[in-house]
Backbone as a chain_set.jsonl record, in Angstrom:
{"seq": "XXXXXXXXXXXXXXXXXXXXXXXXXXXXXXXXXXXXXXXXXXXXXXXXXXXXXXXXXXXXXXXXXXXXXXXXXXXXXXXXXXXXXXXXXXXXXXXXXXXXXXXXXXXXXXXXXXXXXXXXXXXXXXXXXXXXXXXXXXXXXXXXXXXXXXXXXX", "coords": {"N": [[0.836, -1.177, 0.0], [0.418, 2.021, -0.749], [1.921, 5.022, 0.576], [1.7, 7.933, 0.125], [-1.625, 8.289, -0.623], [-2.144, 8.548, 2.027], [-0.753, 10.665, 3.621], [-1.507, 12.725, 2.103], [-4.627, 12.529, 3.143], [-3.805, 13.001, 5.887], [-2.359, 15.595, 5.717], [-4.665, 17.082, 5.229], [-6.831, 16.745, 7.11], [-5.148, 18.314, 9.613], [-5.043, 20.475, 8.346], [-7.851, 21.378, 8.543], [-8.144, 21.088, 10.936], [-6.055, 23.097, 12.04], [-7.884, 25.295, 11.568], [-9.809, 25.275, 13.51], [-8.262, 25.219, 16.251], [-7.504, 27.22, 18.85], [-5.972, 30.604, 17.893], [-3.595, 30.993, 19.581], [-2.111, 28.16, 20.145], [-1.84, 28.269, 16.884], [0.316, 29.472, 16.664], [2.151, 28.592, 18.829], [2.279, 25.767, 17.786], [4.056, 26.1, 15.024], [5.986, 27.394, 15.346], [6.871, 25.387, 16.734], [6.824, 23.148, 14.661], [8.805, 24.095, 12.819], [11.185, 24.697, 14.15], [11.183, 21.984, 14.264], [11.788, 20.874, 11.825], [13.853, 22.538, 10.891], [15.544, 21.252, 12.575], [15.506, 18.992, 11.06], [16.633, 19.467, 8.272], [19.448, 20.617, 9.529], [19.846, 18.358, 10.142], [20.11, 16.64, 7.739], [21.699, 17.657, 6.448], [23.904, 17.27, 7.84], [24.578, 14.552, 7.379], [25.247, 14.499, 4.924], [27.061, 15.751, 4.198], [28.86, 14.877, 6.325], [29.319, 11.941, 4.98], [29.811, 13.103, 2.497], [32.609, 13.594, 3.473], [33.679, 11.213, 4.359], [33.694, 9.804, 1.684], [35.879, 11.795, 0.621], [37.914, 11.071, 2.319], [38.594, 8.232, 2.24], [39.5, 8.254, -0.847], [41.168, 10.088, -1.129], [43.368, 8.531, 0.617], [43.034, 6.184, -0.608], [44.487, 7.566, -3.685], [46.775, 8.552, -2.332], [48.228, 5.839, -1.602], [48.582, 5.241, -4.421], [50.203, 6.952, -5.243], [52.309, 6.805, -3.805], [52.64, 4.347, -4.757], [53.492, 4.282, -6.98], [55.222, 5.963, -7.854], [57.87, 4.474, -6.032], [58.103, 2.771, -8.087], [58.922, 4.296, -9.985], [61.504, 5.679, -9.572], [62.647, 2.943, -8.725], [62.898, 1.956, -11.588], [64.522, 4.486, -12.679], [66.73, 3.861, -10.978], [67.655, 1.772, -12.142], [68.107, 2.323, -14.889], [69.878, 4.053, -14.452], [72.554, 2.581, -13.309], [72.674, 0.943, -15.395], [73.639, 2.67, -17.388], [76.261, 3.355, -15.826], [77.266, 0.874, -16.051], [77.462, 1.055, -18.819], [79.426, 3.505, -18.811], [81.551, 2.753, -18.087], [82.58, 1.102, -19.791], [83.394, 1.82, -21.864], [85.049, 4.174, -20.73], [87.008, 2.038, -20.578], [87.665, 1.071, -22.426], [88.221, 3.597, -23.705], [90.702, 3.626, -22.025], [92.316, 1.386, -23.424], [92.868, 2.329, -25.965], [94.585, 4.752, -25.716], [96.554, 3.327, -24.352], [97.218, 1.658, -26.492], [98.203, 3.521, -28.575], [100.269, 5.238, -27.215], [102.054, 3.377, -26.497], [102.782, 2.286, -29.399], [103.735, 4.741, -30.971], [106.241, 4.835, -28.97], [107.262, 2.292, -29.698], [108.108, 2.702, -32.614], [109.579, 5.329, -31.546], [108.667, 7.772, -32.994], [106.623, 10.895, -33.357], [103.19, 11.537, -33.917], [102.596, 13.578, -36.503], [101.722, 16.602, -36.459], [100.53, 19.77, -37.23], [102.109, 21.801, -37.692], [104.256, 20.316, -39.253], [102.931, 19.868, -41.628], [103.719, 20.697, -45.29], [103.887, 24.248, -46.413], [103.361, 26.646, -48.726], [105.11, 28.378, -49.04], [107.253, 26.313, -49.043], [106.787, 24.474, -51.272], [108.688, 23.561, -54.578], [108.881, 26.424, -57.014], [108.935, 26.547, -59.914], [110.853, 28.299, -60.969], [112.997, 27.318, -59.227], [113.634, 25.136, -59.448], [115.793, 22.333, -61.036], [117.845, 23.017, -64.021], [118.826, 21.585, -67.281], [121.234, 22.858, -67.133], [122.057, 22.346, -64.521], [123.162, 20.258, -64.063], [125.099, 17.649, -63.816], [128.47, 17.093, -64.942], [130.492, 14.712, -66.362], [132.957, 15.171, -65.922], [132.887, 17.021, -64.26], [133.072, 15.241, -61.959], [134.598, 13.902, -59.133], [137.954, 11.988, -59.482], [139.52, 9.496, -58.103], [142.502, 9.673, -57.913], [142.34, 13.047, -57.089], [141.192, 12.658, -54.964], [142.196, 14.369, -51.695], [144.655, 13.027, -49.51], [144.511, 11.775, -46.269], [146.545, 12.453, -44.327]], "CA": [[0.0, 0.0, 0.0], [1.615, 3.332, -0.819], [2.173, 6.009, 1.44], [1.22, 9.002, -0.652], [-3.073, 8.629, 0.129], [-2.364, 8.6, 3.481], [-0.087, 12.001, 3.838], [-3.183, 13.474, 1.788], [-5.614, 12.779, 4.313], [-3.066, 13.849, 7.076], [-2.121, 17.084, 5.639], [-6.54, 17.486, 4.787], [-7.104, 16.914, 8.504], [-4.445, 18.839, 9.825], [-5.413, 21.636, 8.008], [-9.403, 21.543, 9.453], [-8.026, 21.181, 12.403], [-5.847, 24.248, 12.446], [-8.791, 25.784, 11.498], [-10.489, 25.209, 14.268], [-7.51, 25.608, 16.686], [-7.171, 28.827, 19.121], [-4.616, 31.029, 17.558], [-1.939, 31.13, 20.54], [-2.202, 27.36, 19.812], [-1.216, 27.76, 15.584], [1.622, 29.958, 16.608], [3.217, 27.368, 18.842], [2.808, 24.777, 16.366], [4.221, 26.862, 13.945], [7.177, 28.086, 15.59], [7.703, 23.9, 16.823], [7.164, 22.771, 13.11], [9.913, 25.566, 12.319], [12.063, 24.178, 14.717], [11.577, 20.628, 13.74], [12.123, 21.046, 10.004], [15.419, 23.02, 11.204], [16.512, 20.192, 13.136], [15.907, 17.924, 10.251], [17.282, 19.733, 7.517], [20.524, 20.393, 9.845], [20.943, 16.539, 10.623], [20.209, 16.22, 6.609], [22.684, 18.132, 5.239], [25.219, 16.707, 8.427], [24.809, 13.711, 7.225], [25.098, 14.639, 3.75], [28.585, 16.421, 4.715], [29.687, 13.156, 6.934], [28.805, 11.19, 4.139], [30.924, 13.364, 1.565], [34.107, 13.957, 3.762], [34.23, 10.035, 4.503], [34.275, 9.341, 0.371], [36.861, 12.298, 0.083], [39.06, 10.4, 3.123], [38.872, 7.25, 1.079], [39.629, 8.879, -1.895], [42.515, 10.677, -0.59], [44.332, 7.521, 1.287], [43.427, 5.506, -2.135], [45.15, 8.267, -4.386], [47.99, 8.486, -1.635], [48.76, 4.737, -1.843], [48.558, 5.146, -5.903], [51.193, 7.569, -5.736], [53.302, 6.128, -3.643], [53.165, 2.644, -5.579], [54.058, 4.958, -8.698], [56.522, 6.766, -7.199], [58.416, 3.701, -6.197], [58.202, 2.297, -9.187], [59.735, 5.189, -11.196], [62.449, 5.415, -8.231], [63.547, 1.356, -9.461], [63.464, 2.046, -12.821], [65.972, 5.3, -12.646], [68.082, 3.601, -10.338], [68.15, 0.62, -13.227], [68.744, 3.051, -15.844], [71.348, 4.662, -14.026], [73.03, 1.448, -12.74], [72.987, 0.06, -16.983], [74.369, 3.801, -18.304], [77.266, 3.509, -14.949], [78.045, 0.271, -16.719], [77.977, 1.162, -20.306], [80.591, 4.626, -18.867], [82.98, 2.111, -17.659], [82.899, 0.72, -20.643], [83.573, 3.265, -22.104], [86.158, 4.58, -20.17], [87.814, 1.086, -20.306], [88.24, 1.047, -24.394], [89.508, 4.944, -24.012], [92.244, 3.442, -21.626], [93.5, 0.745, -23.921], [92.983, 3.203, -26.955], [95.497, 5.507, -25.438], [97.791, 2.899, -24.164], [97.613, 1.336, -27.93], [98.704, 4.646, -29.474], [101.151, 5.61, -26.496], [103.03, 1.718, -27.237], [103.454, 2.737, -30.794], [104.809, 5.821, -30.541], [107.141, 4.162, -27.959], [107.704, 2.037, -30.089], [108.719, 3.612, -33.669], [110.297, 6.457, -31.606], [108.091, 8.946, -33.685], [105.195, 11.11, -32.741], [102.613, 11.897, -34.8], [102.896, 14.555, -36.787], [100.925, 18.14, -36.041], [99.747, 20.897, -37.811], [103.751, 22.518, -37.996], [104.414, 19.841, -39.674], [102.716, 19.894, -42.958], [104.434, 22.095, -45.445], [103.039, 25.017, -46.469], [102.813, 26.524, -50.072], [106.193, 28.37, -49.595], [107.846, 24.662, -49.509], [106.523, 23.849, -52.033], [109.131, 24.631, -55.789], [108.286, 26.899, -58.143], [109.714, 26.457, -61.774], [112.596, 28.758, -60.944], [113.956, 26.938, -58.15], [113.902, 23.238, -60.317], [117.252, 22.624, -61.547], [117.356, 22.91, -64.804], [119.789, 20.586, -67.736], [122.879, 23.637, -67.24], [122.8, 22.261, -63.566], [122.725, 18.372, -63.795], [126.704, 17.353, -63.225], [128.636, 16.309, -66.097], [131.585, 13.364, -66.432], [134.125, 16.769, -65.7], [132.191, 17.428, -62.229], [132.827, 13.855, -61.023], [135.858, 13.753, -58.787], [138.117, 10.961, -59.461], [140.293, 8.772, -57.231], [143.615, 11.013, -58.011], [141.35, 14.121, -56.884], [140.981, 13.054, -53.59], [143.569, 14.176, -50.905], [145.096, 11.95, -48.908], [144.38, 12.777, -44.819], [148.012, 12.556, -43.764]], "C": [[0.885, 1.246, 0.0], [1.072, 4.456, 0.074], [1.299, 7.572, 1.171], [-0.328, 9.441, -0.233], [-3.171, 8.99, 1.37], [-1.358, 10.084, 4.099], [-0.998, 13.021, 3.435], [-3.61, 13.968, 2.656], [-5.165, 13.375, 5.365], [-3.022, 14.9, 7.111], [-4.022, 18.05, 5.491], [-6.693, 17.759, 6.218], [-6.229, 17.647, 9.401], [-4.62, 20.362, 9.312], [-6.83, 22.153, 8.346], [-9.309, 21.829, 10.684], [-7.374, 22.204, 13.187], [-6.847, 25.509, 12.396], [-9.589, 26.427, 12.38], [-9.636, 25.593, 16.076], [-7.116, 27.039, 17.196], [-6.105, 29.225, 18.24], [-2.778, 31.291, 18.35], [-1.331, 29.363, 20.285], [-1.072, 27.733, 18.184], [0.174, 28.574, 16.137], [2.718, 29.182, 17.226], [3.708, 26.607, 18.393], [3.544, 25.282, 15.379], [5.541, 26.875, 14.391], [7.842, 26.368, 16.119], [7.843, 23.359, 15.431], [8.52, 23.547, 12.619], [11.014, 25.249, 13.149], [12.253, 22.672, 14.501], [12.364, 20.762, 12.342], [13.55, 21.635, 10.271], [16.458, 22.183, 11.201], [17.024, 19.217, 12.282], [16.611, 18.517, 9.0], [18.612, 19.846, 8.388], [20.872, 18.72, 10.09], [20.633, 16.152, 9.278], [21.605, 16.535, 6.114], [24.191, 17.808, 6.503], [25.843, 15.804, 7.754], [25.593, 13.356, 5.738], [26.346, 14.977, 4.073], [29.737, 15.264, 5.159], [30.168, 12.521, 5.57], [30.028, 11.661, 2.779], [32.291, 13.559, 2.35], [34.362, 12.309, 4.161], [34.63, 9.658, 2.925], [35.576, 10.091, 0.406], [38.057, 11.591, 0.734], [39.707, 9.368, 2.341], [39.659, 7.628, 0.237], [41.286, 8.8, -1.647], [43.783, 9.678, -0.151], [44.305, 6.465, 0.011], [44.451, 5.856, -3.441], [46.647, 8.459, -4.322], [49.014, 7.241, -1.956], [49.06, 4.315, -3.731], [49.897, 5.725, -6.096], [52.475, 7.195, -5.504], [54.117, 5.113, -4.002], [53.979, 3.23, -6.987], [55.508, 5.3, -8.328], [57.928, 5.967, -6.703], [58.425, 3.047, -6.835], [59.084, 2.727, -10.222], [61.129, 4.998, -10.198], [63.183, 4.154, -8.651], [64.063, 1.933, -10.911], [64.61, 3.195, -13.171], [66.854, 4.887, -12.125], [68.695, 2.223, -11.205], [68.651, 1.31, -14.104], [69.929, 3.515, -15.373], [72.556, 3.721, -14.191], [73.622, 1.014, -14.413], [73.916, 1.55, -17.465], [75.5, 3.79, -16.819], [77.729, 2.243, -15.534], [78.907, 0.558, -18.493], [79.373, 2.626, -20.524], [81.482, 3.997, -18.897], [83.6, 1.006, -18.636], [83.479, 1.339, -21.55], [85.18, 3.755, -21.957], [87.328, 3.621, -20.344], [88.496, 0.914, -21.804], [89.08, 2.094, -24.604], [91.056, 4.434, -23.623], [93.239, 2.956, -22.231], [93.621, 1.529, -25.285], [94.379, 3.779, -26.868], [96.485, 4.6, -24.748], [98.45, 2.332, -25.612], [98.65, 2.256, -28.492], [100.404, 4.876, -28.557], [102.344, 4.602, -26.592], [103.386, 2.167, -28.107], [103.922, 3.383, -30.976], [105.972, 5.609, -29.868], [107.929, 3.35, -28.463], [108.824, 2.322, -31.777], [109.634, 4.997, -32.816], [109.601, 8.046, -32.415], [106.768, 9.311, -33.273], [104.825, 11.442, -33.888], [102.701, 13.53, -35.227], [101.099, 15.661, -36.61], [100.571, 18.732, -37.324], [101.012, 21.172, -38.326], [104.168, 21.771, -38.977], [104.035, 19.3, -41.441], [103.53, 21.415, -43.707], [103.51, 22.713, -46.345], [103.131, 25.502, -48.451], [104.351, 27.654, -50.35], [107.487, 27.62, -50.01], [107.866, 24.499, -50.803], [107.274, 24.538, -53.366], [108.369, 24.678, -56.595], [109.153, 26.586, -59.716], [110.81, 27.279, -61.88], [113.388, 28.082, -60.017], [113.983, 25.462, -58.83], [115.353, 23.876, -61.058], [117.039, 22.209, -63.656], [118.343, 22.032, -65.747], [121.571, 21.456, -67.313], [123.003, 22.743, -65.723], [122.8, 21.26, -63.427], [124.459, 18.198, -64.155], [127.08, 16.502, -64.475], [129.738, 15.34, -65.62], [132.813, 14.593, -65.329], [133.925, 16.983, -64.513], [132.619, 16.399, -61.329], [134.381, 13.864, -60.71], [136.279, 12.154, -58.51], [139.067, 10.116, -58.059], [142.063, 9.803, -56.485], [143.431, 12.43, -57.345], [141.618, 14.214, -55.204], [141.992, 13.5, -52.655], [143.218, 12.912, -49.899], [144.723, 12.453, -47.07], [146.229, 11.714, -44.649], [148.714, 12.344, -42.662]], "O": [[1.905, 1.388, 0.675], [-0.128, 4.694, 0.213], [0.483, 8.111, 1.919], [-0.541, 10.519, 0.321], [-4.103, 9.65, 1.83], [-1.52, 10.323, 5.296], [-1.295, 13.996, 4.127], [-3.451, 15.095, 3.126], [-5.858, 14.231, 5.915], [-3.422, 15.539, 8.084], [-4.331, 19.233, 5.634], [-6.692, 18.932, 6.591], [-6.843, 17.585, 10.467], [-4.276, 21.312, 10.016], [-6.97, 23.374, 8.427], [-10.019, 22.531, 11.405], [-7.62, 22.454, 14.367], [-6.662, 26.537, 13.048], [-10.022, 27.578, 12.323], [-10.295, 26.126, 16.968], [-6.598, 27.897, 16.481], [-5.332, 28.37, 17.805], [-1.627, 31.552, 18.0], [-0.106, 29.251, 20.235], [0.145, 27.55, 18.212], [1.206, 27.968, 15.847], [3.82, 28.987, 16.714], [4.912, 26.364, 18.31], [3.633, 24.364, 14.564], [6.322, 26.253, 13.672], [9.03, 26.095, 15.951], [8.98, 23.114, 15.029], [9.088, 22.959, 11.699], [12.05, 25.688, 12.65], [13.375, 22.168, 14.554], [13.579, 20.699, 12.156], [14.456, 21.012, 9.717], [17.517, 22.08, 10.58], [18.124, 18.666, 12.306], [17.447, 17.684, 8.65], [19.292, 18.903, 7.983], [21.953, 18.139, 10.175], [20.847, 14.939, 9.26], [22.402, 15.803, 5.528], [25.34, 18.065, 6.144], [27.034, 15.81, 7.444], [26.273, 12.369, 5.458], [26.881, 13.9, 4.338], [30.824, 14.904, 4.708], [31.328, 12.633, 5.176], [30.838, 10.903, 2.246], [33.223, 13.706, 1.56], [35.572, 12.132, 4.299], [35.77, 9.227, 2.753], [36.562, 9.37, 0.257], [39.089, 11.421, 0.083], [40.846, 9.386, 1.875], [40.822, 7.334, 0.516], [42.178, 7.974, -1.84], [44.948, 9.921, -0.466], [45.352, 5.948, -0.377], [45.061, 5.01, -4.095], [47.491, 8.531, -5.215], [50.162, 7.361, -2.384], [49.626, 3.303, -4.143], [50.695, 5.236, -6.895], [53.44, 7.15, -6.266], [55.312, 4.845, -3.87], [54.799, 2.693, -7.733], [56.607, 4.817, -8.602], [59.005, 6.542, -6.861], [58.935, 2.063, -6.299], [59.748, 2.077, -11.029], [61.697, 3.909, -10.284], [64.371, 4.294, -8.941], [65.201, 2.248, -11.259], [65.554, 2.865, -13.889], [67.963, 5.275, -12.491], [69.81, 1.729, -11.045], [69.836, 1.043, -14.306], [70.978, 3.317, -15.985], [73.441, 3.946, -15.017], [74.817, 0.801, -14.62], [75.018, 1.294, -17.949], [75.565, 5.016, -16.722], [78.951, 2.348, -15.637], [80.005, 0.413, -19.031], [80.027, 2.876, -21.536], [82.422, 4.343, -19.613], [84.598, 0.299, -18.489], [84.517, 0.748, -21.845], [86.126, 3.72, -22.744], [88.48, 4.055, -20.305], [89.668, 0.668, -22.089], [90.141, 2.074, -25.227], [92.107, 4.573, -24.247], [94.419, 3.298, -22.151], [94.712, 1.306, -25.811], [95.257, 3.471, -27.674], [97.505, 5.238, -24.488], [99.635, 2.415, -25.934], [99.771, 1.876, -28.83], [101.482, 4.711, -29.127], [103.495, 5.007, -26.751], [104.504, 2.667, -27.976], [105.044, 3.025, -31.334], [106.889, 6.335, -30.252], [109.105, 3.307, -28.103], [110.035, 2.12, -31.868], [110.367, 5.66, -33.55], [110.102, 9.165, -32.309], [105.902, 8.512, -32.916], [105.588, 11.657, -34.83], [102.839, 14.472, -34.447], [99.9, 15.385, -36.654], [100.358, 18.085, -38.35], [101.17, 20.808, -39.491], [104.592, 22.475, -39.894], [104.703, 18.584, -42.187], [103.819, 22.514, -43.232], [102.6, 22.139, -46.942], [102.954, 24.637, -49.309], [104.758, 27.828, -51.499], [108.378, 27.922, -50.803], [108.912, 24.386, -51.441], [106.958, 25.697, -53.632], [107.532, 23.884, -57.023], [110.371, 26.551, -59.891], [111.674, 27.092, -62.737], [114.593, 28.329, -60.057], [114.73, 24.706, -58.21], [115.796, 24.969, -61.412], [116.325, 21.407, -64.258], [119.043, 21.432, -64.932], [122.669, 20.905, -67.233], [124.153, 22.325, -65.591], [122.306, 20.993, -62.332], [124.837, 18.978, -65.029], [126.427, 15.582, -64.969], [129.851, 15.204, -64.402], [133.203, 14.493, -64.165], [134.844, 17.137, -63.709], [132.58, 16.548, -60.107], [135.263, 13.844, -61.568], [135.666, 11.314, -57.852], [138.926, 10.641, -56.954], [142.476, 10.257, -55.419], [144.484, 12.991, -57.042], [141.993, 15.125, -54.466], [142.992, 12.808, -52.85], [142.238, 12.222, -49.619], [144.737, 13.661, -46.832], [146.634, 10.578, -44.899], [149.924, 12.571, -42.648]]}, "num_chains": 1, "name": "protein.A"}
């Protein structure tokens, strides 16, 4: 049976009856209705309040534990990345060493360093067509000192 017919008739009779009701009477009622309805809208909208600051608690300690699981998660994986690029330096570092002992051996060994910059020659090195010798200066039979020629050291 639903509720609804029967709040009808309540509020029908309730209203005949204030009707009929001294007036120092409706004003009490009035001013207690007015204080009920107070009471219940404040313990509505408490509850309603309770009710939302317990989801936000939840919430909050669910979100917390999210971050934290994240947060140590990323935390591993940088200290793996790190850990793999602190191997691949010392690898690294370990090829430069024998690089430079390679080179430093050879040198060591031939006696010769590599040559520099100073070392290339430049473009006044290099002869021009007056400084080539030409057939007057190429040494004939007459130029060649013989045996007789030479002195003697004494």
């Amino acid at each position: 049976m639903s509720v609804e017919p029967v709040k009808k008739k309540a509020g029908k009779l309730a209203k005949k009856a204030m009707k009929k009701v001294p007036d120092e009477w409706k004003e009490k009622a009035k001013d207690e209705i007015q204080e009920e309805s107070a009471k219940q809208i404040e313990e509505k909208v408490e509850s309603k309040a309770n009710h939302a600051s317990e989801k936000l608690a939840k919430m909050k300690n669910r979100n917390a534990d999210k971050v934290h699981a994240n947060a140590e998660t990323a935390k591993e994986k940088t200290q793996d990345a790190l850990l793999t690029l602190r191997d691949k330096l010392k690898k690294v570092k370990n090829a430069g060493d024998e690089f430079q002992d390679k080179i430093s051996s050879s040198t060591n060994e031939n006696n010769s360093r590599v040559k520099g910059v100073h070392d290339i020659k430049g473009i006044s090195n290099v002869k021009s067509p007056s400084n080539m010798k030409g057939p007057a200066d190429v040494k004939k039979s007459s130029n060649i000192k013989s045996i007789t020629s030479i002195k003697k050291i004494g």
